[in-house]
C-alpha angles and dihedrals in degrees: 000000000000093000095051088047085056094052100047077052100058097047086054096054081051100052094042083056094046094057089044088051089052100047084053099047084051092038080060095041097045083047092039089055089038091060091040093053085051091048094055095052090043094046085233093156092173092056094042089052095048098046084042091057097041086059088050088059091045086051091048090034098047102016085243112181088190098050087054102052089050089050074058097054099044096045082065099045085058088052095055088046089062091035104245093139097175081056096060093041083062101054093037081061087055106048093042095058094052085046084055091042084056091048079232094158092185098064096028088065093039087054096055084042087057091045088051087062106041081053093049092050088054086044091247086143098158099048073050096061098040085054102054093047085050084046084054096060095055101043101035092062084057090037087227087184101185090056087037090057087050094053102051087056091040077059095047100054098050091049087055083057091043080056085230084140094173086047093052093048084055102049090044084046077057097046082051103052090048093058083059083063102059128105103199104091084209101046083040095058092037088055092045078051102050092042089044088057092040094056096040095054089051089059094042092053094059090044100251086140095162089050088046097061097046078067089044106046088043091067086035082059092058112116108267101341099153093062091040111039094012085167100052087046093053089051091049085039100055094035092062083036093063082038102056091043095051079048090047119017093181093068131090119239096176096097088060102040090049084056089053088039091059089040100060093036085059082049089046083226099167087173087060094038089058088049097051099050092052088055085047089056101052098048087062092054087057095057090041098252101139101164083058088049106053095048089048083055087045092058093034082056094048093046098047091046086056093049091034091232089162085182090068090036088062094039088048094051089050099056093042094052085059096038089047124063146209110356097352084054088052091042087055098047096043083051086049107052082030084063102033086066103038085054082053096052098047089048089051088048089050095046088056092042096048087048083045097045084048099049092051086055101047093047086050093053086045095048083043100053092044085053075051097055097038093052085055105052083055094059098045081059089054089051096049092061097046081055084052101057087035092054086089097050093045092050085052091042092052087046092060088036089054086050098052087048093057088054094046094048079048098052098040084040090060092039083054101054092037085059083038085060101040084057085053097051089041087052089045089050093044088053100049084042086056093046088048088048092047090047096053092045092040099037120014082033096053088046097053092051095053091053087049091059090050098056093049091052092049082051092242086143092168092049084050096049096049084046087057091061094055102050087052085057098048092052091048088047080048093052086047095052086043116099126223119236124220105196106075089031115037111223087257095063092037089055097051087036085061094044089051087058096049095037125110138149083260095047112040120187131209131190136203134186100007105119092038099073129072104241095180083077098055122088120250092245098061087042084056104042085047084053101052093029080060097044098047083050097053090054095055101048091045096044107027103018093049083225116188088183129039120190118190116182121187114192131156121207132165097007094309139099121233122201113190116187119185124177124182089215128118096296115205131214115275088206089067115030125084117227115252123240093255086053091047092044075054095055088050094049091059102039085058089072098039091254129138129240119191132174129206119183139156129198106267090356101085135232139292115199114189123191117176114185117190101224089213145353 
């Protein structure tokens, strides 16, 4: 015995370490994702590498799905860093399939939405598109609201490319509402902004200034959102900025644009400092200052080289080629039409190698599922024959399970006619109660009538009176004995006819339960016990408790039916009284149809009476 105690205790020493040992390894994970995530926003590629190359030993160390598909993942965020965007698209596809493998819907849709992205900035707006709707099915079942959120606006963008402009207002209106939704106070204002700005630049593009900068102003208007989402505020800065100087040329936009230009310096946002500076440019074409100008292009075009926003690139050499002349004009345009082709090639190459990179994908689900099939028609062939071999034991095992269920049908049969018997005793008792009560009202009754006549008419008016007394005992003992009948007035209307006679403005009456069973189920004998149980305690509260409310509360659960009775009267110890005789005739009541009764009271806190009758065996 001692040995197997040591032993139990040993495992236990095991299992306790085992589920240390995973918290930890998931405590690691959880911090080794967290600085990965960080390493990507802040382009940190050394950090990302390093976090990427540590999942793929947890994977290989623990035969973790999930640090796998993050390795994935990562592995793709460090492709868009260096801008190899086929690469990422790759890896994207990976993670994602492991994701759906896991029935992970979260990353699953994150993955497409990453895949979206990576479609729309190599103007595959429609395989955008097809991927953030497929994004949709997965994320709005498990109301993901932040990527949600992403992918409305996803939508939106490649409609306004699409140039489905009404389509576009409605997917950013949804963006919108969903953001309602969140409750992350942070992802929630991130997603206002973004809409905000999305909104804002549709109207700006079709030159609805005034309507632009209504979109704008509203996330400038956001509680210190220059301290806290100081990017987000450049890009709403600069864009009403544009706004306000295409509305009014005279005035100076510099003041603001040098305030997006520190901040983005601080961000190191090479992207928005290309932008800028093209907005910066061409502010100073407007007032004639070419010179300005040229030198603003010069930095727009550094800056977009080093982020690769070919967007900016083209629209800096542009600008360059008309602000240049003679051979460095010519330098610039020949840069500018060079590098036009070779981006449409590259979309074009993209394009083929994402549809590519899909249909490989797709063709390996599909080979996959049909191994699947086809390893499961084997095994349903393995189990066939085990079922084969088993078929013995299960006839032998239905034999003695036959068995056992003839026992049981006889048991509960027995139980069954036993209750069937006890509701015939009760129903025997009830009836000889009813002769003795129609005997004491037709025959004692009338007596006592006729000799209280006599004695009126001898004058003995005391001896009359007392006479009298006793008559009017003998009819209520009479009412008691009687029994209630169920077939001309159903038990409902039994039950509110007995509250109307007890009634009154000092002893108020409530009822629960009553309408919400179906009476016509229950046996005449337990109709007839919750009647007189209610009425004797009626009685008691109203005479002996001093009651001023009365609750009385019917429910049948689990093929049995509760009475609960609770007065607000004197309550007694039921350490120390005796049961009445009406109390006691109760108990018996109940015990004839193998119920409980059961009585809780406290001195000036009232009394709870509790009655459960089974409604078969």
């Amino acid at each position: 015995m001692r040995l197997l105690f040591f032993f139990l205790f040993l495992s236990t020493i095991a299992v306790s370490q085992k589920e240390k040992d995973s918290l930890l390894y998931k405590k690691q994970k959880d911090i080794l994702i967290d600085l990965g995530v960080k390493a990507f926003y802040s382009k940190d590629t050394f950090i990302l590498k390093k976090s990427t190359k540590q999942l793929f030993q947890f994977y290989r160390r623990h035969k973790d799905s999930t640090a796998l598909a993050k390795y994935y993942h990562f592995k793709a965020l460090y492709q868009k860093i260096i801008y190899a965007n086929d690469s990422a698209f790759y890896y994207y596809h990976q993670s994602k399939k492991i994701y759906k493998n896991l029935k992970d819907s979260a990353n699953v849709g994150a993955r497409l939405l990453g895949i979206s992205a990576l479609q729309r900035e190599v103007k595959d707006f429609l395989g955008s598109e097809i991927s953030s709707i497929e994004a949709l099915e997965y994320l709005e079942p498990i109301k993901s609201y932040s990527y949600l959120e992403s992918v409305y606006n996803s939508l939106g963008l490649v409609s306004e490319e699409l140039n489905q402009k009404e389509e576009a207002i409605n997917y950013y209106n949804k963006a919108y509402e969903v953001s309602k939704l969140n409750k992350n106070p942070i992802k929630k204002e991130i997603g206002y902004l973004r809409v905000y700005n999305n909104l804002g630049l549709l109207y700006q593009r079709e030159e609805k200034h005034k309507k632009a900068i209504t979109y704008f102003q509203k996330g400038l208007d956001f509680d210190s959102v220059q301290e806290k989402r100081p990017l987000q505020y450049a890009r709403l800065l600069e864009n009403m900025t544009l706004c306000k100087f295409s509305l009014d040329k005279k005035g100076s936009p510099l003041k603001q644009y040098e305030l997006v230009i520190r901040i983005r310096n601080k961000a190191k946002d090479l992207k928005g400092l290309s932008t800028v500076y093209t907005n910066v440019c061409r502010y100073y074409i407007e007032t004639k200052q070419t010179k300005k100008a040229k030198t603003n292009a010069i930095k727009a075009l550094n800056y977009a080289k080093k982020s690769h926003n070919n967007k900016r690139w083209l629209e800096a050499l542009s600008l360059l080629s008309k602000l240049s002349k003679g051979k460095q004009a010519i330098k610039y345009l020949e840069e500018h039409i060079e590098l036009n082709d070779s981006l449409v090639q590259k979309e074009r190459r993209q394009k083929n190698q994402f549809a590519k990179i899909r249909y490989e994908t797709t063709k390996k689900e599909e080979e996959n599922s049909f191994l699947k099939i086809e390893n499961d028609k084997k095994q349903t062939e393995i189990v066939r024959h085990k079922q084969q071999k088993v078929i013995g034991w299960l006839v032998a095992v239905a034999g003695f399970l036959s068995l056992g269920l003839s026992i049981l049908f006889f048991v509960l049969r027995r139980r069954k006619l036993l209750y069937q018997a006890q509701l015939q005793k009760a129903q025997a008792r009830e009836q000889e109660r009813k002769q003795i009560a129609k005997s004491l009202h037709d025959e004692v009754a009338g007596d006592l009538r006729l000799l209280h006549r006599k004695l009126e008419k001898s004058q003995l008016f005391e001896e009359a009176q007392k006479l009298d007394a006793v008559k009017e005992n003998v009819r209520q003992l009479s009412h008691q004995l009687s029994s209630v009948s169920f077939k001309k007035v159903g038990f409902k209307d039994q039950i509110i006819n007995l509250i109307s006679d007890y009634f009154e403005l000092t002893f108020k009456i409530t009822v629960k339960g009553l309408h919400e069973q179906d009476w016509s189920q229950v046996n005449s004998a337990i109709k007839r016990l919750l009647y007189l149980s209610i009425r004797e305690s009626i009685q008691n509260s109203k005479k002996h408790a001093k009651a001023t409310k009365f609750t009385i509360a019917f429910s049948i659960h689990k093929k049995n039916v509760f009475l609960d009775v609770t007065d607000n009267g004197i309550g007694f110890d039921t350490s120390v009284s005796k049961k009445g005789i009406g109390l006691h005739n109760l108990q018996e009541r109940v015990e004839e149809l193998n119920g409980t009764l059961s009585i809780t009271s406290t001195v000036g806190a009232g009394t709870e009476t509790h009655i459960q009758i089974p409604l078969n065996v």
